[in-house]
Short mmCIF file of the C-alpha atoms (twelve columns), coordinates in Angstrom:
data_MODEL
# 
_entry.id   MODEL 
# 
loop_
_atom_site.group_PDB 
_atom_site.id 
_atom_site.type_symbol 
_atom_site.label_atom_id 
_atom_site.label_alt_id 
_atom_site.label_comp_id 
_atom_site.label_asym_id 
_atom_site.label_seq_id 
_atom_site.Cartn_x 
_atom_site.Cartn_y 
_atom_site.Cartn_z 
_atom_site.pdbx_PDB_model_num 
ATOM 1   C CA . UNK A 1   0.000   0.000   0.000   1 
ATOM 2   C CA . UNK A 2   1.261   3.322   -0.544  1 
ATOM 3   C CA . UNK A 3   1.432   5.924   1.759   1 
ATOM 4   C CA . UNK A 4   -0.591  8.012   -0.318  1 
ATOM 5   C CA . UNK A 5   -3.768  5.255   -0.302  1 
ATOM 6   C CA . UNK A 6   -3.484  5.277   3.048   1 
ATOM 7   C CA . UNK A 7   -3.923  8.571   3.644   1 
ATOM 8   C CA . UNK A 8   -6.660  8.268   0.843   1 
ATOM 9   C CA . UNK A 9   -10.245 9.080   2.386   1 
ATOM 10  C CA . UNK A 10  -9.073  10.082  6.058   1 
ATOM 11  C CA . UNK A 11  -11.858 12.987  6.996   1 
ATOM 12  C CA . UNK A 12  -10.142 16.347  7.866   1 
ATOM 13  C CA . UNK A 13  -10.600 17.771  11.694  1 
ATOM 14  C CA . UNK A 14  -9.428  20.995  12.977  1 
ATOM 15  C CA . UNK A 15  -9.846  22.629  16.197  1 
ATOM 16  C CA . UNK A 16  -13.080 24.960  16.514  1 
ATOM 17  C CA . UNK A 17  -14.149 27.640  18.430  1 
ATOM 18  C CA . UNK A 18  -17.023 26.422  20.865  1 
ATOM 19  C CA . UNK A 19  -19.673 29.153  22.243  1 
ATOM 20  C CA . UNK A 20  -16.911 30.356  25.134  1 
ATOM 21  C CA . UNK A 21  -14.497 31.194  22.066  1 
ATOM 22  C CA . UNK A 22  -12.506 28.224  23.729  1 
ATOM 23  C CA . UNK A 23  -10.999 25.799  21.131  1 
ATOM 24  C CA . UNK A 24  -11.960 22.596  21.678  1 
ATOM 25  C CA . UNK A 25  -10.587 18.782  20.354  1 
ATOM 26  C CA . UNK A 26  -11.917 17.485  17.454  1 
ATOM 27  C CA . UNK A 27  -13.386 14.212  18.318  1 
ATOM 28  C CA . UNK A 28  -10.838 11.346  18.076  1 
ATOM 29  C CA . UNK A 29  -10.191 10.054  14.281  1 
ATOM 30  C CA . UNK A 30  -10.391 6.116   14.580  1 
ATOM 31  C CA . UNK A 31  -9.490  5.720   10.520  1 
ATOM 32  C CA . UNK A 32  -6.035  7.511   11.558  1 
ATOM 33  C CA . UNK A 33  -4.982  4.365   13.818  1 
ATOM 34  C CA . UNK A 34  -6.666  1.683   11.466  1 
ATOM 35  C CA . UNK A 35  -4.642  3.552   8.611   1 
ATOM 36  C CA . UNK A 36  -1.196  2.740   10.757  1 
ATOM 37  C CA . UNK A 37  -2.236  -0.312  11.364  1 
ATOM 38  C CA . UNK A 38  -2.232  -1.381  7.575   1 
ATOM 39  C CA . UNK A 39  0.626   0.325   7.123   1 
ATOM 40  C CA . UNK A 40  2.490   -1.780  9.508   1 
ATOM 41  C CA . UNK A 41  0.756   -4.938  8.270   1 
ATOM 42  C CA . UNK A 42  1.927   -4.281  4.742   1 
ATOM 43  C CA . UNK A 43  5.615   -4.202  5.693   1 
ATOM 44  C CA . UNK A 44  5.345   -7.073  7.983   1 
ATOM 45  C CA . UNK A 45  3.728   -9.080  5.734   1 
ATOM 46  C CA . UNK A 46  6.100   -8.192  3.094   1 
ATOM 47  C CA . UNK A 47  8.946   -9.600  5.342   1 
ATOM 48  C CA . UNK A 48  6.925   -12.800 6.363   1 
ATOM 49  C CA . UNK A 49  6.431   -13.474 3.086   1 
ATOM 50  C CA . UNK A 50  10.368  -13.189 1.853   1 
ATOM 51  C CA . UNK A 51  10.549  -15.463 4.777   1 
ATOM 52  C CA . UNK A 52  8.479   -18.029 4.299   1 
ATOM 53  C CA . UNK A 53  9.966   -18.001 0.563   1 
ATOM 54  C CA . UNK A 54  13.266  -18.124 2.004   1 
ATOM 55  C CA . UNK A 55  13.986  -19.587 4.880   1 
ATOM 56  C CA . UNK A 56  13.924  -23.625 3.719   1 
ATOM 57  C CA . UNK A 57  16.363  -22.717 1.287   1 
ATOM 58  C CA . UNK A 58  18.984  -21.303 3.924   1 
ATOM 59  C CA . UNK A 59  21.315  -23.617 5.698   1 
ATOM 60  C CA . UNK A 60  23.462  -23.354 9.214   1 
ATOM 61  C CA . UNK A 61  27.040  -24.558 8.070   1 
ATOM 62  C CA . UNK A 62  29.372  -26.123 10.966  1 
ATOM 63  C CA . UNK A 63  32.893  -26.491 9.879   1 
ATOM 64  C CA . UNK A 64  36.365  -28.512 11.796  1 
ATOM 65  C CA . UNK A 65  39.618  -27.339 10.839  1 
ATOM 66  C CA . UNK A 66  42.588  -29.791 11.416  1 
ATOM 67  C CA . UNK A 67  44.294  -29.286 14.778  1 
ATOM 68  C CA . UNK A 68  48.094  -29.108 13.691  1 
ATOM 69  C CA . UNK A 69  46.463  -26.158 11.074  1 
ATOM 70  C CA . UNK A 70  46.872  -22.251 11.432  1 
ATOM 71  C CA . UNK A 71  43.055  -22.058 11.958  1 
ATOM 72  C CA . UNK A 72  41.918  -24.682 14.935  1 
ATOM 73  C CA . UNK A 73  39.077  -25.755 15.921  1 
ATOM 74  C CA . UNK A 74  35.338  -25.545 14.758  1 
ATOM 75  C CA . UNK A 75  33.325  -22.313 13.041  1 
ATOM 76  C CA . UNK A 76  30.456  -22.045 11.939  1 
ATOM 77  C CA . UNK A 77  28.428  -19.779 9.279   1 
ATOM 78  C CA . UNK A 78  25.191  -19.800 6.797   1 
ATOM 79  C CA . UNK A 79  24.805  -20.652 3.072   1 
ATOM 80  C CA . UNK A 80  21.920  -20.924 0.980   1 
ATOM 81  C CA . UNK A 81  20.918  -23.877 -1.620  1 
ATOM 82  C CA . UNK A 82  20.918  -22.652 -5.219  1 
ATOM 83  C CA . UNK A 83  19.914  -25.705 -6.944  1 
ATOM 84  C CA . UNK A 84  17.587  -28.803 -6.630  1 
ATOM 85  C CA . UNK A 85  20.617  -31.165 -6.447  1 
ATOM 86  C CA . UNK A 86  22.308  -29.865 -3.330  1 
ATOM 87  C CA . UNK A 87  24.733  -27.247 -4.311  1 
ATOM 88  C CA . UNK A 88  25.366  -24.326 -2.022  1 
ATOM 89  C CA . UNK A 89  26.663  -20.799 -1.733  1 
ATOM 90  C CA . UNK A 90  28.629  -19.362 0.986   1 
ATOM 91  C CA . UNK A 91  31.471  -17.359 2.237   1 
ATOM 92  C CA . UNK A 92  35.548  -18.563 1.441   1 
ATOM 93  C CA . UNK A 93  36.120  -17.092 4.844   1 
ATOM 94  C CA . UNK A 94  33.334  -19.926 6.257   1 
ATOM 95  C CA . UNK A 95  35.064  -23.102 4.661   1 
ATOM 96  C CA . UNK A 96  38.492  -22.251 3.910   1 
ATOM 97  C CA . UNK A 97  40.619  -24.874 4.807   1 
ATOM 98  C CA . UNK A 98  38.042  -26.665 6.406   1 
ATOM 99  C CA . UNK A 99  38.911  -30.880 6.907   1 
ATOM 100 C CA . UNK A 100 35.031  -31.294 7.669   1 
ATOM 101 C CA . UNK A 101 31.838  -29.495 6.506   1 
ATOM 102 C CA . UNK A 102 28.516  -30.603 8.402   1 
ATOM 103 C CA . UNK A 103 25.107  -28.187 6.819   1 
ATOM 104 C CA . UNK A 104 21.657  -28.162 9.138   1 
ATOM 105 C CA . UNK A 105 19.045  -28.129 6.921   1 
ATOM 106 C CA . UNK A 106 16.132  -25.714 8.449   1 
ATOM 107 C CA . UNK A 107 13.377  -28.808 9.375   1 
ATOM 108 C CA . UNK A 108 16.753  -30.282 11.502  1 
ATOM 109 C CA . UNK A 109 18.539  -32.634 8.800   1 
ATOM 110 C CA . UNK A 110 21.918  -32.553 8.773   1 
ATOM 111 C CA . UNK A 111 24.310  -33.780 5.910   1 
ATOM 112 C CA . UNK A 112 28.082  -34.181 5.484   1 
ATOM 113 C CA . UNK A 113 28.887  -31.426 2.704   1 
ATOM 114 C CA . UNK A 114 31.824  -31.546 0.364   1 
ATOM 115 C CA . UNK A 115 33.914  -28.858 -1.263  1 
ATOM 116 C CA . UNK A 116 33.051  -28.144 -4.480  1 
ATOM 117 C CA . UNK A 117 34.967  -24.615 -4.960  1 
ATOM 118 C CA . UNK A 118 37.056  -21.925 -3.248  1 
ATOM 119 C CA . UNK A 119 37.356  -18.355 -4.120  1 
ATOM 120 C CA . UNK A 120 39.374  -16.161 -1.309  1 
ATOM 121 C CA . UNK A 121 39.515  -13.138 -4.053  1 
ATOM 122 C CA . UNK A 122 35.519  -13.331 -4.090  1 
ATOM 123 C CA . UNK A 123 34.855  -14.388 -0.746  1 
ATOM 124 C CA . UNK A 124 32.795  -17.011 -2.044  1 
ATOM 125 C CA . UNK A 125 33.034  -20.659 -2.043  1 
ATOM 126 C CA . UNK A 126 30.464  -23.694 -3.422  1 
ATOM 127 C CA . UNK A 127 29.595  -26.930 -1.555  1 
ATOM 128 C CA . UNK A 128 27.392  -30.054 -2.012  1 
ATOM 129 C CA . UNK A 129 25.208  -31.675 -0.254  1 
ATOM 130 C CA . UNK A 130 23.774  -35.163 -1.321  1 
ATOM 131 C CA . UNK A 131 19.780  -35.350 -0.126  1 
ATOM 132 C CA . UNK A 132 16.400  -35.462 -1.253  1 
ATOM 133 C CA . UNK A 133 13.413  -33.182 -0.992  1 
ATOM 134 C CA . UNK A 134 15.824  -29.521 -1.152  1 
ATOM 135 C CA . UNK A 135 14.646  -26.453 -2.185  1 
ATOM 136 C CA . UNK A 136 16.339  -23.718 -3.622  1 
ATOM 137 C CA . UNK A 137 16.102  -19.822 -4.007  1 
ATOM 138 C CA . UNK A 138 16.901  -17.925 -6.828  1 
ATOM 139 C CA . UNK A 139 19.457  -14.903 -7.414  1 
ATOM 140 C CA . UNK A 140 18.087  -11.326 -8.188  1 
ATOM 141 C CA . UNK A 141 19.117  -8.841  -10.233 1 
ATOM 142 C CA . UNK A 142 21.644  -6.853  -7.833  1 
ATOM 143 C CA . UNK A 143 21.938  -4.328  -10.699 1 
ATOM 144 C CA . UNK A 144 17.953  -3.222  -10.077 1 
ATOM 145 C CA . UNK A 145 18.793  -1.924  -6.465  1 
ATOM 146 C CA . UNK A 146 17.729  1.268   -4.888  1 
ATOM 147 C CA . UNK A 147 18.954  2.553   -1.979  1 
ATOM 148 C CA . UNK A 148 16.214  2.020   0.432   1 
ATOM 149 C CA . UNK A 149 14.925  -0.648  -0.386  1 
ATOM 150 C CA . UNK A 150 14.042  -3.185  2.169   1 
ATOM 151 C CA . UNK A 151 16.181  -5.957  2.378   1 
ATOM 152 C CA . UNK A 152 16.096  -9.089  4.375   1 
ATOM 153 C CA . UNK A 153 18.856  -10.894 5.845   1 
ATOM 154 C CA . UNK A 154 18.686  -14.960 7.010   1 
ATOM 155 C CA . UNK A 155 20.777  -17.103 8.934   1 
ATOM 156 C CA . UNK A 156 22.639  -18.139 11.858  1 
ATOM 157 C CA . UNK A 157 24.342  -15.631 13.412  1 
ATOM 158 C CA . UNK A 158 26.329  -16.768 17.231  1 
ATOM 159 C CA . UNK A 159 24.815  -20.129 16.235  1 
ATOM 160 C CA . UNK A 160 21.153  -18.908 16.414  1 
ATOM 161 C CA . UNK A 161 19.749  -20.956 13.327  1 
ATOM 162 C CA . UNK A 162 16.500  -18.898 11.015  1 
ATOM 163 C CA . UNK A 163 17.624  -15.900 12.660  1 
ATOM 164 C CA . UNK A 164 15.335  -12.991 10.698  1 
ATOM 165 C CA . UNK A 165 16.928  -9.551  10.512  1 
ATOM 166 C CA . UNK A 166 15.550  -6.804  8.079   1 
ATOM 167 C CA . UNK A 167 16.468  -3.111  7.081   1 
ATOM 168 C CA . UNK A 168 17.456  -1.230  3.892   1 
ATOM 169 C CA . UNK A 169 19.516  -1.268  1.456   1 
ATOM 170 C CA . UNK A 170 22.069  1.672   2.568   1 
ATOM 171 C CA . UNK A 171 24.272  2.214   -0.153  1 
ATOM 172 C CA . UNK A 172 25.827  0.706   -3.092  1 
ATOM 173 C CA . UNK A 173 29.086  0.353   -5.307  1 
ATOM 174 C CA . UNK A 174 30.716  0.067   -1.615  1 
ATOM 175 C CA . UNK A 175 34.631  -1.373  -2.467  1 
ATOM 176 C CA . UNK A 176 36.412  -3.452  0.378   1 
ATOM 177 C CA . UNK A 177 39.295  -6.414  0.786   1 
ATOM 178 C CA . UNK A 178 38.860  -10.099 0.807   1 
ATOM 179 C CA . UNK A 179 41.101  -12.267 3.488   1 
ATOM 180 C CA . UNK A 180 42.949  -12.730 0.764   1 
ATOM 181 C CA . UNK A 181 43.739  -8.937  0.356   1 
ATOM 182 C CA . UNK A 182 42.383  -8.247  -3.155  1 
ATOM 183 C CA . UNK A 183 39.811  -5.347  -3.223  1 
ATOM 184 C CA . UNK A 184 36.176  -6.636  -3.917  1 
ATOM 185 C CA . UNK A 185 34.191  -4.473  -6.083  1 
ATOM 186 C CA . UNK A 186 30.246  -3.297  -6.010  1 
ATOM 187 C CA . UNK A 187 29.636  -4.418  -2.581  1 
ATOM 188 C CA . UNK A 188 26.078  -3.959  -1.307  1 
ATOM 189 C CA . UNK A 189 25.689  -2.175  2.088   1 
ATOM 190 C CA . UNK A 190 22.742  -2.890  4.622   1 
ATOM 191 C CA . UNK A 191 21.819  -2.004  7.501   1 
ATOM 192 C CA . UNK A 192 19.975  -5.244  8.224   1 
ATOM 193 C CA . UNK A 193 21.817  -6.464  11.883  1 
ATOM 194 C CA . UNK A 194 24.086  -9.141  11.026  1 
ATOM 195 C CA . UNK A 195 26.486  -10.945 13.462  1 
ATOM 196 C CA . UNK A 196 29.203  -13.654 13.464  1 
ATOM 197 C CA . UNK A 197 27.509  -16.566 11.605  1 
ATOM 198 C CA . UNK A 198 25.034  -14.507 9.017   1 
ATOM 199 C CA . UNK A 199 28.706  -15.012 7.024   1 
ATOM 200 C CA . UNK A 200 27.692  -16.674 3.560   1 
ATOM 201 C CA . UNK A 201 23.698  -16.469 4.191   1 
ATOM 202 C CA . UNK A 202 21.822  -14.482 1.733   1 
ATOM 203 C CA . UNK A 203 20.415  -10.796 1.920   1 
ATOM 204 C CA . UNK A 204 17.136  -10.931 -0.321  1 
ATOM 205 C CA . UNK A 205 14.818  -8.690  -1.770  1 
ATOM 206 C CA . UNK A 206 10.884  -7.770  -1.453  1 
ATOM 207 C CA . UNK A 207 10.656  -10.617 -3.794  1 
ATOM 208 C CA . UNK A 208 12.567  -13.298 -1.607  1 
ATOM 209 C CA . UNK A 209 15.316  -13.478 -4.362  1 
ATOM 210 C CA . UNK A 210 18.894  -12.785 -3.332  1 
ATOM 211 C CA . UNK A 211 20.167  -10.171 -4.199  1 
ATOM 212 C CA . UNK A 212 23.636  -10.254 -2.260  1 
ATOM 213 C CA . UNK A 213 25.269  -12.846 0.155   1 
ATOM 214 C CA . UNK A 214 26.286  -11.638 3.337   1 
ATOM 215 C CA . UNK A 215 29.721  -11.204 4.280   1 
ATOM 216 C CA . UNK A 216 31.149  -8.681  6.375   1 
ATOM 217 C CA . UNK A 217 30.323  -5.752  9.427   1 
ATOM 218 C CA . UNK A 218 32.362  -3.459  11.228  1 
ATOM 219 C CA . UNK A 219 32.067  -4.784  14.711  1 
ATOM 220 C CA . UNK A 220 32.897  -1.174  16.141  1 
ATOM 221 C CA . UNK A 221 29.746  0.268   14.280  1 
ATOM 222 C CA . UNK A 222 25.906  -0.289  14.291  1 
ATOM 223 C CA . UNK A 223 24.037  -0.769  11.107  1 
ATOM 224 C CA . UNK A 224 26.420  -1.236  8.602   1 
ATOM 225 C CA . UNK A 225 27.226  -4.574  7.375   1 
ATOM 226 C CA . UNK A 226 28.422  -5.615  4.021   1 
ATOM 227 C CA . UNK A 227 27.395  -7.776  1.054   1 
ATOM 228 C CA . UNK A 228 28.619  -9.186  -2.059  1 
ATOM 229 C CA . UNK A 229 26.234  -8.404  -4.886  1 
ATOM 230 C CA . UNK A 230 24.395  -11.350 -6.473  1 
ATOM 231 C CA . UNK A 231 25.519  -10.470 -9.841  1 
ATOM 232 C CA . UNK A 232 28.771  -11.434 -8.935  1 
ATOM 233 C CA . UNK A 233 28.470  -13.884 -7.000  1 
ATOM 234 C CA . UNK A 234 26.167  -16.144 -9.385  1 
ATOM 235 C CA . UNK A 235 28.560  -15.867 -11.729 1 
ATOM 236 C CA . UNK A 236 31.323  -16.624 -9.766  1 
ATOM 237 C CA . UNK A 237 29.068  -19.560 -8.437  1 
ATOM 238 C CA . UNK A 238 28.877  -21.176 -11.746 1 
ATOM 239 C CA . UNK A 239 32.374  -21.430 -12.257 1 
ATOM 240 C CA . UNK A 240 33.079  -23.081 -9.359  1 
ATOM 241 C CA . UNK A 241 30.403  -25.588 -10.034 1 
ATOM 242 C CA . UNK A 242 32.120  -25.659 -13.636 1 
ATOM 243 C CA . UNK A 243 35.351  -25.815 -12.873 1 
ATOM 244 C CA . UNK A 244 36.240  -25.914 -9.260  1 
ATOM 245 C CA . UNK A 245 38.294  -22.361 -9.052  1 
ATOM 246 C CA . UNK A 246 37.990  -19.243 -10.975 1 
ATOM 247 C CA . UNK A 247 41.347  -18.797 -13.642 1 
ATOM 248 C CA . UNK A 248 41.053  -15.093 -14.075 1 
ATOM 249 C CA . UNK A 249 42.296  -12.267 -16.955 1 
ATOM 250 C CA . UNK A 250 43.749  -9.807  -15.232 1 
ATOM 251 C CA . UNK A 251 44.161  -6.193  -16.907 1 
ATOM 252 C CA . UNK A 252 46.266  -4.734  -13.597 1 
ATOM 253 C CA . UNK A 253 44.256  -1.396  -12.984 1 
ATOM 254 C CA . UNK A 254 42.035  -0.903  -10.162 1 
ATOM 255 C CA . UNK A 255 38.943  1.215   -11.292 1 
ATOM 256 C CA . UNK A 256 35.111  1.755   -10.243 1 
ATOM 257 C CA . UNK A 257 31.918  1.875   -12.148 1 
ATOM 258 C CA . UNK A 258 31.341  5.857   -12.967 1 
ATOM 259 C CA . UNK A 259 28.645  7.675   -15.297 1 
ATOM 260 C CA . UNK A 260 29.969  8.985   -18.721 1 
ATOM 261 C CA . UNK A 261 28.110  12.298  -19.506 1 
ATOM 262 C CA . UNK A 262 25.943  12.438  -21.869 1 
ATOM 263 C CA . UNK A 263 26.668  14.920  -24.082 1 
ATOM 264 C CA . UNK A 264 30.435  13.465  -24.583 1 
ATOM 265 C CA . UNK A 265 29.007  10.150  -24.970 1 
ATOM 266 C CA . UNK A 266 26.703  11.615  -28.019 1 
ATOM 267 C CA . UNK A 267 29.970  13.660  -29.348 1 
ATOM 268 C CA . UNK A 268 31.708  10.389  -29.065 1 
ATOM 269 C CA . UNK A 269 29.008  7.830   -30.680 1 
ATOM 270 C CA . UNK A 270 29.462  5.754   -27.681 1 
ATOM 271 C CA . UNK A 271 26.151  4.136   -26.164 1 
ATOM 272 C CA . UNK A 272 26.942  3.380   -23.153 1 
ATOM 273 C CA . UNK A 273 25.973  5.608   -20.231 1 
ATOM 274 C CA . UNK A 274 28.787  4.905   -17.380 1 
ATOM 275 C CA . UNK A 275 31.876  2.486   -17.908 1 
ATOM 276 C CA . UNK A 276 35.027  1.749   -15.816 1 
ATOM 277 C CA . UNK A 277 37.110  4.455   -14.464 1 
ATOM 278 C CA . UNK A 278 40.493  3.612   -14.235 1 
ATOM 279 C CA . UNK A 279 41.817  4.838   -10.594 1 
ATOM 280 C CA . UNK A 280 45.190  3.228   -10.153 1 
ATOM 281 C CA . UNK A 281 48.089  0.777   -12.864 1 
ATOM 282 C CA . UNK A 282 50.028  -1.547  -11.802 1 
ATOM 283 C CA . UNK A 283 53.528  -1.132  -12.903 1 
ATOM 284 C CA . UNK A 284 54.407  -3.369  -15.849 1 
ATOM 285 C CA . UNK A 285 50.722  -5.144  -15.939 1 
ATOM 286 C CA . UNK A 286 48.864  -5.306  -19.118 1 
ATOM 287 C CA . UNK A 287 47.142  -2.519  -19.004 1 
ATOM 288 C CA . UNK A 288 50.547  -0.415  -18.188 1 
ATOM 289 C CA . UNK A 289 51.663  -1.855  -21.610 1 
ATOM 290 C CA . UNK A 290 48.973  -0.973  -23.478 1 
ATOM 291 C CA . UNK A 291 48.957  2.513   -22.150 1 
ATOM 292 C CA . UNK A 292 45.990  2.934   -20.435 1 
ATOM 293 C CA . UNK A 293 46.110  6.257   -17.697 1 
ATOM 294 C CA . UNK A 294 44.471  6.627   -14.964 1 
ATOM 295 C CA . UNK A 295 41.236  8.550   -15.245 1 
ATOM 296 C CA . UNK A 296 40.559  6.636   -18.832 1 
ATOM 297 C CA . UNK A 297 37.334  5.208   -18.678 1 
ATOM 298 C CA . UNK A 298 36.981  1.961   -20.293 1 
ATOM 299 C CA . UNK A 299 33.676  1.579   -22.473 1 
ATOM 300 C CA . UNK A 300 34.402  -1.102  -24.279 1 
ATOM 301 C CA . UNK A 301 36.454  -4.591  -24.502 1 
ATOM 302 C CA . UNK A 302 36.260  -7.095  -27.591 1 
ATOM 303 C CA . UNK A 303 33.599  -5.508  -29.240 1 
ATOM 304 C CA . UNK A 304 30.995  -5.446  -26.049 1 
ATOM 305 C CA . UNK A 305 30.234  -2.743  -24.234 1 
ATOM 306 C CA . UNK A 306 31.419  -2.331  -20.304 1 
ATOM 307 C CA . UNK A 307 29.426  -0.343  -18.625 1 
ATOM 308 C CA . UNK A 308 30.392  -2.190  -15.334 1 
ATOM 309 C CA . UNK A 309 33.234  -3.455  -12.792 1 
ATOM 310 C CA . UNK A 310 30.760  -6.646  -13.389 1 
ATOM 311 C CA . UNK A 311 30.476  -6.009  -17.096 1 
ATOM 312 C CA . UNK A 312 34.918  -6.195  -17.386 1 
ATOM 313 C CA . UNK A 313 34.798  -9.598  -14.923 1 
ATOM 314 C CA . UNK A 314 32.396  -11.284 -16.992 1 
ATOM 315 C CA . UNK A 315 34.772  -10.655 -20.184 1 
ATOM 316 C CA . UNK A 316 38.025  -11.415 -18.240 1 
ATOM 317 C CA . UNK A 317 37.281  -14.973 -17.940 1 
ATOM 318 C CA . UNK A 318 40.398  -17.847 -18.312 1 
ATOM 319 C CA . UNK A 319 39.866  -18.245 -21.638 1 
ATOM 320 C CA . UNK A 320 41.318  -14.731 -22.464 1 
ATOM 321 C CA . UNK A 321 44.090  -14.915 -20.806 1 
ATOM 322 C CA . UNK A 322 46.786  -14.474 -23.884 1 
ATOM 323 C CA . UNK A 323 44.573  -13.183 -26.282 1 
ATOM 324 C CA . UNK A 324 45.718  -9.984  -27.949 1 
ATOM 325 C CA . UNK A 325 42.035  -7.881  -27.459 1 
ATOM 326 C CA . UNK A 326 40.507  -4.262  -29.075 1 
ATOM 327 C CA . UNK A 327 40.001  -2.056  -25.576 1 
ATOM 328 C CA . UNK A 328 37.913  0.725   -26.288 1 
ATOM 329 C CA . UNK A 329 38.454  3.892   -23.748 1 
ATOM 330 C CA . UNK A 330 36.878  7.637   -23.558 1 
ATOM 331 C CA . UNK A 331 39.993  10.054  -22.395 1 
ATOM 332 C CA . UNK A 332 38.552  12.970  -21.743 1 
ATOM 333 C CA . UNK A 333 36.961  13.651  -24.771 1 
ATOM 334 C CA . UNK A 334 38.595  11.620  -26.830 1 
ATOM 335 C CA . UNK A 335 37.586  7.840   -28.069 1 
ATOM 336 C CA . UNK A 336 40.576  5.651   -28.465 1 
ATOM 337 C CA . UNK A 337 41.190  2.182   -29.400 1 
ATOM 338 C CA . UNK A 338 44.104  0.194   -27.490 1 
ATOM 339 C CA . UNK A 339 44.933  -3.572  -28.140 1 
ATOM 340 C CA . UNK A 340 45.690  -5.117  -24.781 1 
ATOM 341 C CA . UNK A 341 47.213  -8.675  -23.941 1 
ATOM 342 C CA . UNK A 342 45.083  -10.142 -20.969 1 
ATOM 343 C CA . UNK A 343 47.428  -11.993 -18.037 1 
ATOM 344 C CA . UNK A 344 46.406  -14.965 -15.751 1 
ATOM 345 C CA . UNK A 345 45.544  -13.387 -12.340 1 
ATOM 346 C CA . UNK A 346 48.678  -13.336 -10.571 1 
ATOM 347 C CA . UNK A 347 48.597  -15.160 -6.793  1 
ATOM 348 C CA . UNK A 348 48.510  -13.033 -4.089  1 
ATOM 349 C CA . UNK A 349 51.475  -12.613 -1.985  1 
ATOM 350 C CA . UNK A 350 51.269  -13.817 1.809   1 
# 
């Protein structure tokens, strides 16, 4: 309902002057509190129902880690079933290195998982489950967001299992580093109350669809907690399930999705409306050799447009890595054309 039907009908009062020239109270308006009363059943329904789409689709996730290991002992975090035949999505920080996975289904099951696939750059990992009678939940369009828009966050934070938390969606584009120490790009920000254990479960829209998986807060702040958009995360999710790890192209510039203005994008002929800005080159990286600057703003790579951080990762997949490639780029107000030479990823240093 919107706030405007609600209002929609509601009788006007205002004070009046009695016989003594006293004013005197209108008498009480009983549509006013059945008005607020709808209003609050809309949103809670709203959240019940993402629930009650959700929630059987969300698992508790209970990991050992050897003893003789740099991590000991057990930990535990959430994960969420993306497909009928037991695969699940959840946090690298939640599995790594784990000897033993155990996932709690939400009616009290619990199954012996196995690792399927690891990300630390992503922060994401992929594990199985073998049993019958799953459901899944499926990933929204993290590109679609608004900031404030409710979002709704599920899982098992200290241990709690179908722990319910809901807020907005704060802010957007956010940028921060994986435990691996690369930077993670387009990173959702919520104030939904998450704690220890929401790591890996999903944040979800109005529509119960996630649209980001939840992965970080800043334990010295209140309301404002972290997670990784479901764009990226789906696809890094399928090729894990594909291929175990993700074998990256790597271009060595940092850079950030930013808006290309109009007018210079009609000058130019270029379609797109925002593309990569180019904040920072790595000395003697790819795009150092193909002599890319920083503030270029990349609009284009083999022939399709990037109008995204997630737009360039879907292009720099393994298979490029090698493969001389036309890089289009709007410098100031120029249009160039570069030809760049993709690298593998290299590992980070520890």
């Amino acid at each position: 309902m919107k706030i405007s039907e609600a209002f929609q009908g509601r009788p006007t009062t205002q004070p009046v002057l009695d016989r003594s020239g006293l004013f005197t109270a209108p008498e009480k308006n009983f549509n006013a509190a059945n008005d607020d009363a709808a209003l609050l059943d809309a949103y809670s329904q709203t959240v019940s129902g993402v629930v009650d789409a959700a929630r059987d689709s969300v698992v508790n996730i209970r990991v050992r880690h050897a003893a003789n290991g740099q991590r000991n002992g057990e930990g535990s975090g959430s994960g969420f079933i993306i497909t009928p035949d037991g695969y699940i999505v959840t946090n690298s920080h939640v599995v790594h290195g784990a000897t033993t996975i155990q996932v709690a289904l939400a009616d009290g099951r619990t199954y012996s998982a196995e690792l399927i696939g690891d990300d630390p750059d992503s922060d994401l990992a992929v594990i199985r489950i073998n049993a019958p009678d799953l459901r899944h939940i499926q990933f929204g369009n993290s590109s679609q967001l608004r900031v404030g828009q409710i979002a709704v966050a599920i899982g098992s934070p200290l241990g709690f299992q179908q722990t319910v938390t809901a807020g907005v969606i704060s802010a957007l584009g956010r940028t921060m580093r994986a435990q691996s120490g690369r930077t993670m790009e387009n990173i959702v920000q919520t104030d939904a109350a998450l704690n220890p254990g929401n790591s890996g479960g999903p944040l979800l829209n109005s529509h119960g669809e996630v649209v980001g998986v939840n992965t970080a807060i800043i334990p010295s702040a209140q309301g404002i907690c972290f997670a990784i958009a479901s764009n990226s995360a789906e696809l890094v999710a399928a090729w894990l399930i594909k291929d175990g790890r993700i074998r990256r192209a790597w271009l060595g510039i940092h850079g950030q999705t930013a808006p290309l203005h109009p007018r210079i994008a009609r000058y130019l002929g270029v379609k797109n409306s925002q593309g990569v800005l180019v904040l920072d080159i790595e000395p003697d990286s790819p795009g150092a050799k193909a002599g890319l600057r920083e503030g270029d703003l990349l609009v284009g790579l083999k022939n399709k447009p990037i109008t995204s951080i997630d737009d360039l990762q879907r292009v720099l997949v393994g298979s490029e890595i090698g493969v001389k490639s036309k890089l289009e780029i709007v410098r100031r107000t120029y249009r160039l054309e570069l030809e760049i030479i993709p690298r593998e990823m290299p590992a980070v240093k520890k």
